[in-house]
C-alpha positions in Angstrom: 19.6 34.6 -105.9 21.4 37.5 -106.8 24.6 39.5 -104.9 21.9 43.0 -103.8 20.1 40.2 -101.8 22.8 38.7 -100.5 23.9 41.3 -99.3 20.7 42.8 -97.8 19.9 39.2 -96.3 23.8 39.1 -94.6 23.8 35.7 -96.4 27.9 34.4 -96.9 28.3 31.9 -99.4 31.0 29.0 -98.8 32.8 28.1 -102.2 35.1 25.0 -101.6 37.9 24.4 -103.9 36.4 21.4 -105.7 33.7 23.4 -107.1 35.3 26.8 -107.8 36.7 25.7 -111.0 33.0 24.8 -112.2 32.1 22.2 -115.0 31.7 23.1 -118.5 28.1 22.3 -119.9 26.8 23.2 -123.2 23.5 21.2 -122.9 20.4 21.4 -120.6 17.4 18.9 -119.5 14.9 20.5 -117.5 12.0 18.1 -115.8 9.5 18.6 -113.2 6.9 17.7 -110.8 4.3 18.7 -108.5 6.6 19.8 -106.1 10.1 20.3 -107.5 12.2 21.1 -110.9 15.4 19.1 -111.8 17.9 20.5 -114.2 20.5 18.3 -115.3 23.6 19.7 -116.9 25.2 18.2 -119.8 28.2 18.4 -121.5 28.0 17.1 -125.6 31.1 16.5 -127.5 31.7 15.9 -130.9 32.8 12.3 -131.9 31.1 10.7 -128.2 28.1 8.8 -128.8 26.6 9.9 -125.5 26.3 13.0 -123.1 27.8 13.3 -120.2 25.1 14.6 -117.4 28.0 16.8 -114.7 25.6 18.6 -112.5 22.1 18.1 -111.5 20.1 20.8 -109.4 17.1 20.0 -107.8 14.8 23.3 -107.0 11.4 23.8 -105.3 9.4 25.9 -107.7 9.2 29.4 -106.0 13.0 28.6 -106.3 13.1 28.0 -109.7 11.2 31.3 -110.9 13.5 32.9 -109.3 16.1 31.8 -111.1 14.8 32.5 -114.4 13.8 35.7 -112.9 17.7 36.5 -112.3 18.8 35.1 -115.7 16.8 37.3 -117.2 18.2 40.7 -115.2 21.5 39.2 -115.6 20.9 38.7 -119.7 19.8 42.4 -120.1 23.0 43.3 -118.1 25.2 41.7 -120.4 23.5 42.4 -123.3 23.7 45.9 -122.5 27.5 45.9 -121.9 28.2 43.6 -124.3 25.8 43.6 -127.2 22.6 41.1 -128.0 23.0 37.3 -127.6 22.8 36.0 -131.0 20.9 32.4 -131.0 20.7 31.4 -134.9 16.8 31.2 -135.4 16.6 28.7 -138.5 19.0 26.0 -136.6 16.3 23.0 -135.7 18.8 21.7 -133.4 19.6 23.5 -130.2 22.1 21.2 -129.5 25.6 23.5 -130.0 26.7 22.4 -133.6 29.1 20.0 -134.1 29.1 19.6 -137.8 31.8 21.6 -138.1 35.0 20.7 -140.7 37.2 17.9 -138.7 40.2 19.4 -137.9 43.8 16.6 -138.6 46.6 16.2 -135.9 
């Protein structure tokens, strides 16, 4: 999952142009089952009544773990380079907040 293993495992990674720009997603649903986790990647916008699912990715679960494992090396990395990750504790809605003051055209 990360570019030492890559490496180590001679793996090469394809990246076609449709996907290289990426899709913006500022929400997260994570489900699973016996066998697999899904994790469906949202985008929420102020002023739309719904959100917009853009990717899902299905994992096994040894899979999965090891994604949150290199989430977490990659979060110290940046952190340490860039200083902590600030999450606002007393927000009750982890949804990004969209209260904000409407801006006028």
């Amino acid at each position: 999952m990360n570019e030492k293993n890559n490496e180590q495992q001679g793996l090469q990674l394809e990246l076609p142009q449709d996907v290289a720009q990426g899709e913006y997603a500022n929400f997260a649903i994570i489900t699973h089952s016996s066998s697999d986790f899904i994790i469906d990647f949202a985008r929420v916008l102020p002023g739309l009544p719904k959100a917009q699912v853009k990717s899902r990715v299905i994992l096994a679960p040894e899979h999965a773990k090891r994604l949150l494992a290199a989430l977490q090396e990659n979060i110290m990395r940046y952190e340490k380079e860039f200083g902590a990750i600030r999450i606002p504790s007393q927000d009750p809605n982890p949804i990004a907040p969209f209260d904000l003051p409407k801006g006028e055209a």
